[in-house]
N, C-alpha and C positions, 0 to 999 in steps of 0.2 A: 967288753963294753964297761967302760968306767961307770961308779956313778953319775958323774957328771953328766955322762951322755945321756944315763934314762932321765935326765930331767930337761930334756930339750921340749922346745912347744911349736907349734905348728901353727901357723894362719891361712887360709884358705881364703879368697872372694872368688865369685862365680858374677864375673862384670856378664856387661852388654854383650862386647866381643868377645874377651878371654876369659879365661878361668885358672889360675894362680894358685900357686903354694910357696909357703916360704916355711921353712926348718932352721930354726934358730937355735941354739947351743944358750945353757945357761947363764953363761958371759954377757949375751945379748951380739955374738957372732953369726954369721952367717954359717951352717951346717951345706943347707943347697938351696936351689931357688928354681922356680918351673914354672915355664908358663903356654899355655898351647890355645888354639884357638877357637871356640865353643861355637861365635853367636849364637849365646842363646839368646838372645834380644830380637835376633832376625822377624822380620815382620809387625813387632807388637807396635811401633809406632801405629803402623793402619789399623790392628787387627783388636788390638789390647786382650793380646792371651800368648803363652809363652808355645810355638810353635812342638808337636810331639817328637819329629825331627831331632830339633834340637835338645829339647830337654835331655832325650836318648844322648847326645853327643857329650853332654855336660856329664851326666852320670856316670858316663863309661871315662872321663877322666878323674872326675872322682874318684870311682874304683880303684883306678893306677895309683892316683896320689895317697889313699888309706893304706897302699901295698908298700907306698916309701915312706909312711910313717911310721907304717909298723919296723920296716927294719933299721929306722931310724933312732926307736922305744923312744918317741914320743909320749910325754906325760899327760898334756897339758893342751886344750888345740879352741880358736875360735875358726867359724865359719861363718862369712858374712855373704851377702847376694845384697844387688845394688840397684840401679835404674828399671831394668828391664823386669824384673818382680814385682819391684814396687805398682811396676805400670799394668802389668797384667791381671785380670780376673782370674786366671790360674796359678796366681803367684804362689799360694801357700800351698797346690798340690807339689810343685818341685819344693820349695823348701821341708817337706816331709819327707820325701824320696831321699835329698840330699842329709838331710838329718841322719837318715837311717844308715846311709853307705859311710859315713863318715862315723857315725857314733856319737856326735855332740847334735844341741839345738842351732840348730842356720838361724840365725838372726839379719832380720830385712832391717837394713840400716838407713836412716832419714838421712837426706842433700845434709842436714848438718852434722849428725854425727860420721857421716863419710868424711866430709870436708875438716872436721876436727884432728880425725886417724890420721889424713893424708897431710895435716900440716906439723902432726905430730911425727912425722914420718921422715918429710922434706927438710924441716928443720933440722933435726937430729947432728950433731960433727960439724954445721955451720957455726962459725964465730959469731956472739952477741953484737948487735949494732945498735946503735942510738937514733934509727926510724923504722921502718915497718916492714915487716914482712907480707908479702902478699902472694899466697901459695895458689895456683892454677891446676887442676888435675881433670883432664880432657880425655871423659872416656867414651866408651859407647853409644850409650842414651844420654848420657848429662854432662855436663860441667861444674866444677863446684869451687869457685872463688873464695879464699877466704884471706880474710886481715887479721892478723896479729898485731896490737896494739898493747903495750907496757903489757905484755903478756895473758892478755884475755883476746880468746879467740871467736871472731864475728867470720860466720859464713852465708852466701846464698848457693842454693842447687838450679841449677838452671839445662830446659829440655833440650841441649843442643851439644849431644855429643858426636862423634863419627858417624855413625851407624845411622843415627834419625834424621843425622845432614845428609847425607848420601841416601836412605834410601825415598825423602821427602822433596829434595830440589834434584836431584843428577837418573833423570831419563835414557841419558847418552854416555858414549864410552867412547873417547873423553867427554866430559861435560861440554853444553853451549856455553858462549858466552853469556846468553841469556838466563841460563842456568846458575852461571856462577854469581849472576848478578841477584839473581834470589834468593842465593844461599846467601848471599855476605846481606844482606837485605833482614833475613830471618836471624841472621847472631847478632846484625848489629840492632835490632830490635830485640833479643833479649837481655844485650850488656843494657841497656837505657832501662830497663826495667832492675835490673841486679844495683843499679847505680837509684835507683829510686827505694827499692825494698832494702839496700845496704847504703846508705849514706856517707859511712867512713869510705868508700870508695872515691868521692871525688873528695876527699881530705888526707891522704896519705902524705906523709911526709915528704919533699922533695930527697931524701938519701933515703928510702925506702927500699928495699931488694925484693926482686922477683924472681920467684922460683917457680919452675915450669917439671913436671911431671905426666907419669905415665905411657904409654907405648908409642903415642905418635912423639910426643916429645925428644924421648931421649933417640927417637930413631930419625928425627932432623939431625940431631946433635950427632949420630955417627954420621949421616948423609955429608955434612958442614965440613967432619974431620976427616973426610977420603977414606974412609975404614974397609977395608976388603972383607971383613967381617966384626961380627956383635963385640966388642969389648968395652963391658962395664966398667972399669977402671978408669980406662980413658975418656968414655961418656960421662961420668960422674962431676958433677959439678965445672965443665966445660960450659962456656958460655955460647951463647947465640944472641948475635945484632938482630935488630927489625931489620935491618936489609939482606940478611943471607936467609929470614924468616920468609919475605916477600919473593926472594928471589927461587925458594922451593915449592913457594907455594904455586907459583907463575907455572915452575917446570914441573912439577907433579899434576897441574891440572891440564896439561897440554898432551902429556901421556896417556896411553889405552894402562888400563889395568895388565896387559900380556907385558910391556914396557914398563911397568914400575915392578911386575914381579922378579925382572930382570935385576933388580940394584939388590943384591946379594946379602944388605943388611936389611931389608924389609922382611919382614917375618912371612912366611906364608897363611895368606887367611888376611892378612893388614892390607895389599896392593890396592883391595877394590874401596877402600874407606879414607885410608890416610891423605889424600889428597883435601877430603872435608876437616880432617883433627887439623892439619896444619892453615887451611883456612881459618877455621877457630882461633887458632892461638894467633894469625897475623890479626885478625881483627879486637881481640882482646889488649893486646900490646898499643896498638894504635887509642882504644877506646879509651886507656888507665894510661897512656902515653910514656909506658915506659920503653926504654932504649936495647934494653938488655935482658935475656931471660937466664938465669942458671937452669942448667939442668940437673935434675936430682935421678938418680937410679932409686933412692930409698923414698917411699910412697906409705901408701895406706897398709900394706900389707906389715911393714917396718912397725907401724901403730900399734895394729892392732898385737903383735909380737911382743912391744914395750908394754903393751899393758896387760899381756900374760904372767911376762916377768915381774912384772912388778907389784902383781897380784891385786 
């Protein structure tokens, strides 16, 4: 092991659905990246307490990920927990537990400082433009929009990620149409409220660029490119129209969750949810009326990594 290597740093989130690591190289390269699937969030939209199930699920990939950072000689490491802690009255018993397996403080991070990481994240290798960025990251329990303007970053967090769409409008496997109509009913009454509490939101520049992130995203974006399988390289900054957005979201909601586990780049653990995240982003695109979403592989985990290194 070079020096170089003992000085890699580690970023960890324990979202709604999955629970991540990312091992980065002093460079600010990628070493490896993991990502498996927790819900630890499962239930807390009704229940507002972090299921003991789950927590157990979350912990025990903890474990795993402390055993690749060790043989990684990881220096340096944050660990972040997002929506679904936040929302719990058991929040800060897991974030002790996960303190502990890990070694560092878990830090419950705000709709804005999430939203900040993940724009610091999305951004990253894109070329500078002369209007706005508007980064979207569509996770489990939340959402969190954010505008970059002459480089000062405005974000809102908003209650409607996969996980709380799915399990607060979808009854049925597949959804009703009735169903569906309550779910786009319930995001598009929180974008009217994100566009009231964020106002640069109906002022974006018309050559503004929108960057779409996180697990339902980029895995439209393999769905879109015919992928027999996950490849990040190819997903990375591939674009997606509103109308191949529309058109999966149509065929994802017409399918049983046994028929989406079937498309070979949906992660296992995603089948029963992402048919809500990609509602989400059709209705977000429509609301901000843009045409076009890039998709970014590099997220909040990438942030919070940039600002390990960079101390």
């Amino acid at each position: 092991m070079t020096a170089a290597g003992q000085n890699r740093v580690a970023a960890l989130d324990c979202g709604t659905n999955s629970t991540r690591l990312l091992i980065a190289n002093p460079d600010g390269s990628t070493h490896s990246r993991h990502m498996r699937i927790t819900r630890l969030g499962q239930g807390v939209d009704s229940s507002r307490r972090l299921a003991p199930d789950a927590i157990d699920r979350t912990i025990a990939v903890l474990t795993d990920y402390r055993k690749l950072m060790d043989e990684a000689r990881v220096s340096r490491a944050r660990l972040v927990t997002t929506s679904a802690a936040r929302d719990a009255e058991n929040g800060h018993d897991f974030l002790q537990k996960a303190s502990d397996v890990i070694g560092v403080p878990a830090e419950l991070l705000s709709g804005q400082n999430e939203g900040e990481l993940a724009c610091a994240g999305a951004t990253a290798g894109l070329p500078d433009l002369a209007g706005d960025d508007v980064v979207v990251d569509i996770g489990g329990g939340s959402t969190e929009v954010a505008v970059r303007k002459r480089r000062q970053v405005s974000v809102v967090s908003l209650d409607i990620g996969c996980v709380r769409v799915t399990e607060r409008c979808f009854a049925h496997d597949p959804p009703t149409d009735i169903e569906i109509d309550t779910a786009r009913s319930f995001v598009d009454s929180a974008l009217r409220d994100a566009m009231t509490r964020l106002p640069l939101l109906t002022t974006v520049s018309a050559d503004s660029r929108f960057i779409g992130l996180a697990g339902t995203i980029t895995t439209i974006g393999a769905l879109e490119l015919g992928l027999t399988h996950y490849e990040p390289d190819r997903i990375h900054h591939a674009c997606l129209g509103r109308s191949a957005v529309d058109k999966w979201c149509k065929t994802l909601m017409s399918e049983s969750t046994r028929e989406r586990s079937e498309r070979m780049v949906i992660a296992p653990g995603r089948e029963d949810v992402i048919h809500a995240g990609v509602l989400i982003l059709r209705q977000v695109m429509e609301a901000f009326n843009f045409d076009e979403c890039i998709v970014s592989e590099t997220d909040m985990l990438d942030g919070l990594a940039m600002s390990l290194l960079r101390g």
